[in-house]
Steps between C-alpha positions, in 0.01 A plus 500: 500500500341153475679126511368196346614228331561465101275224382717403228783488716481145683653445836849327494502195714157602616625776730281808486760706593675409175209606313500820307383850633326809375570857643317796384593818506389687882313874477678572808726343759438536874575284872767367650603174384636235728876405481700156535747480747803635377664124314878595531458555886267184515707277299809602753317483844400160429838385393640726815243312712621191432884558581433686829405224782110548682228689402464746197184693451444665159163712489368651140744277304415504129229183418643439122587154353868606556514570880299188510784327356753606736271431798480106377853501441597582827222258662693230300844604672345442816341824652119480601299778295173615629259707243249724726335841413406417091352773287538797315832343347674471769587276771632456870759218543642333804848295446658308796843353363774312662724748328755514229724214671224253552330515105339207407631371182205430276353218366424572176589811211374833638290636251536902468224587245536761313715712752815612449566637821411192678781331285771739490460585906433128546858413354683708675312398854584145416852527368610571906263225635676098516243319309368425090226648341358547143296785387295541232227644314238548253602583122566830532697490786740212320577789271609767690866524598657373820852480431526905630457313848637169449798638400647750832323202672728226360774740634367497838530109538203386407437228173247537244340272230265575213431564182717735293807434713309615816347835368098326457225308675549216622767601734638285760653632798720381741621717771771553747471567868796767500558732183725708410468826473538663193490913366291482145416780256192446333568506130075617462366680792242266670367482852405082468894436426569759742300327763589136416901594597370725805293139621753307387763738742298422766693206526815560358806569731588845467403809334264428167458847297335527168548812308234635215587800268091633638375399807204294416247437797561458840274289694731267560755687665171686689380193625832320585563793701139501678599168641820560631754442247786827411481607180737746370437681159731769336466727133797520331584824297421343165144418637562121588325361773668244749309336742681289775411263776759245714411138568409266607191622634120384541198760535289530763124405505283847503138661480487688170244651277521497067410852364282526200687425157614799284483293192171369595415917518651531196267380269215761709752783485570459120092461466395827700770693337414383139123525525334795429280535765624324840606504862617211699659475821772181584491463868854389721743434193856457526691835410835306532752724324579171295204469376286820456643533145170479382375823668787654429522408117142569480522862677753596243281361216240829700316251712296642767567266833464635821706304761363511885746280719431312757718364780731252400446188731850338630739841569746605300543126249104487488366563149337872390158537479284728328129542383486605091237679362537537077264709278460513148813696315652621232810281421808516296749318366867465681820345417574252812874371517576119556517600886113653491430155363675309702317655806142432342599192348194339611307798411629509096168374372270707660693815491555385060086583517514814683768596248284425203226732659759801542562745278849485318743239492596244786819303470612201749864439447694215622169277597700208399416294813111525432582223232584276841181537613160281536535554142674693259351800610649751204316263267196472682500911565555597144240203357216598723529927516497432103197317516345766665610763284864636675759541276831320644833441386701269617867511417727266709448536863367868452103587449358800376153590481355778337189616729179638407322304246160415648521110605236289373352119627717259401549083594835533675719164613614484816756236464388373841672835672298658736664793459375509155189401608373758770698786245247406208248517736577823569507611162168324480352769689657803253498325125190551314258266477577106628816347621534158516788349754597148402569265814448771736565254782869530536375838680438293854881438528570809630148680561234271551162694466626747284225495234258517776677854602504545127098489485463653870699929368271496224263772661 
């Protein structure tokens, strides 16, 4: 596999990162490629850091545009934020904050990005907190739905403004010292608008409990529990998960380390298990049981993944760790329920590819929520994999791909997702002949150096 840029594609705004890219197919994959920090856990020890009073100390946090984001954010509500230990795609972070009853209000709109998380999480933070803010964010962020949060929020006591009676960018927020305390059922599974009402609890009087028909994951009950704060959570016959905490309540300020991301391994399992001839090993990745869909889809698909645990760091509410090593297999289709894919939500894209190199038929059902995305993922899935020679159906919130047809070099459209971006990629190194990734830039949100990995397994 080789990079370069396309030199009839010309840089947008000049940015060279926005400039076109070339993958060619790899003989044979080999190494172990580095990981991000693992961004859910990132994006909620910084916003964790800045309720609990003192010092915070985040090592091996995910270095993407996002976590960026929420590290400015909370600088601009009055914690001090100190980068150290750069490289690799990751990053150590220091946060001394006066706590969650001493936030500065800030001075001007707090820009989130492209980052969902940081908005959704950010909301509910600031709902409990007695001051005004405005968030907002770049175009793609203005489209993506907030009144999921906005809404059980408004319940809670605290008042919203924006666009669309509340439910888009720009939002204005203005918050109440004292909530109240409310029990929500999520009408979508979702761990953001499951973890806006748990922050938002935090300083409501009483017991806040938020109840999801699958239990979507849990690093925010893991990590609200690390530092000091009881969290109860119960399964109900019928599968429902409620989660429960009583306020109010403020964390307290801990050492912590971020595992490696599982959706950031993703993209490598999907590639060593698709390729013909490979073997790659993912070093100290999260094997949280909400969120190791993707090895679990993918061993069910005939994957070969060996999984070597390590020590989880932090006892009992610390996160599982394992080493991965994938080799090349023989695939095949499966039929995964709107559950499967609301475990691997983030995963859809990737695991659409490996599906399109499997024998048989693959169908996602109930993948609805993927339209919610950075973009509208379905579209983006189906558009691209046909480029490159899958053949996809889409039919309401339901894909099906029919595996098996060799894939062939394509120009595929990110849409500005990195998701999309790092999954063409992928395919990049399988399809026949050239594949061209438009605006592969999008991929430093979440994995910055990933393209550098990409060009370091090709053996």
């Amino acid at each position: 596999m080789t990079t370069g840029n396309v030199p009839a594609r010309a840089p947008v705004g000049g940015s060279a990162a926005d400039q076109a890219m070339v993958v060619r197919p790899a003989g044979r994959l080999r190494g172990t490629p580095a990981l991000p920090g693992d961004k859910s856990i990132s994006h909620r020890a910084l916003l964790l850091a800045l309720l609990a009073e003192g010092e915070s100390t985040i090592a091996a946090a995910g270095d993407g545009e996002d976590v960026r984001t929420t590290a400015a954010i909370i600088a601009a509500l009055g914690a001090g934020v100190e980068r150290t230990g750069v490289g690799g795609g990751r990053v150590d972070y220091r946060v001394v904050s006066p706590g969650g009853a001493a936030l500065t209000e800030p001075e001007g709109v707090l820009d989130c990005g492209n980052s969902g998380t940081t908005t959704r999480l950010l909301a509910g933070l600031l709902a409990g907190r007695d001051l005004f803010a405005v968030l907002d964010g770049d175009a793609s962020l203005r489209r993506r739905p907030m009144g999921r949060v906005t809404e059980p929020l408004t319940r809670m006591g605290a008042a919203f403004a924006g666009r669309g009676g509340g439910a888009l960018l720009p939002l204005a927020i203005t918050g109440r010292r004292v909530l109240t305390a409310i029990r929500y059922d999520t009408p979508v599974p979702s761990a953001q608008v499951k973890s806006a009402v748990l922050l938002a609890g935090l300083a409501a009087d009483g017991e806040t409990a938020v109840t999801e028909s699958v239990a979507t994951r849990d690093h925010t009950e893991r990590m609200l529990r690390a530092r000091g704060i009881a969290v109860e959570e119960t399964t109900g016959p019928d599968g429902a998960h409620t989660v429960r905490l009583d306020g109010p309540v403020l964390p307290a300020a801990i050492r912590e380390t971020v595992p490696a991301d599982p959706s950031g391994a993703a993209f490598w399992l999907v590639a060593g298990a698709a390729h013909p001839d490979a073997e790659l090993r993912l070093e100290g990745v999260s094997t949280n049981p909400t969120r190791r869909a993707i090895i679990d889809i993918l061993r069910r698909m005939g994957a070969s993944i060996e999984e070597h645990d390590r020590p989880a760091p932090g006892g009992a509410d610390g996160e599982p760790l394992a080493d991965l090593v994938v080799r090349s297999s023989d695939l095949r289709g499966v039929d995964l329920s709107p559950a499967d894919v609301a475990a691997a939500i983030d995963e859809i894209p990737v695991l659409a590819l490996a599906a399109a190199t499997a024998a048989g038929t693959t169908r996602f059902r109930g993948a609805g929520e993927l339209r919610h995305k950075e973009s509208d993922r379905i579209a983006g899935i189906a558009a691209g994999l046909t480029a490159l020679g899958a053949r996809v159906r889409v039919e309401g919130d339901d894909i099906e791909i029919q595996g098996g047809a060799p894939l062939r070099g394509a120009v595929t459209e990110t849409h500005d997702d990195h998701r999309l971006a790092m999954t063409f990629a992928i395919a990049g190194l399988i399809a026949g002949g050239e594949t061209v990734i438009d605006r592969p830039g999008s991929a430093a949100i979440s994995y910055p150096g990933f393209f550098h990995q990409l060009e370091g397994v090709r053996a």
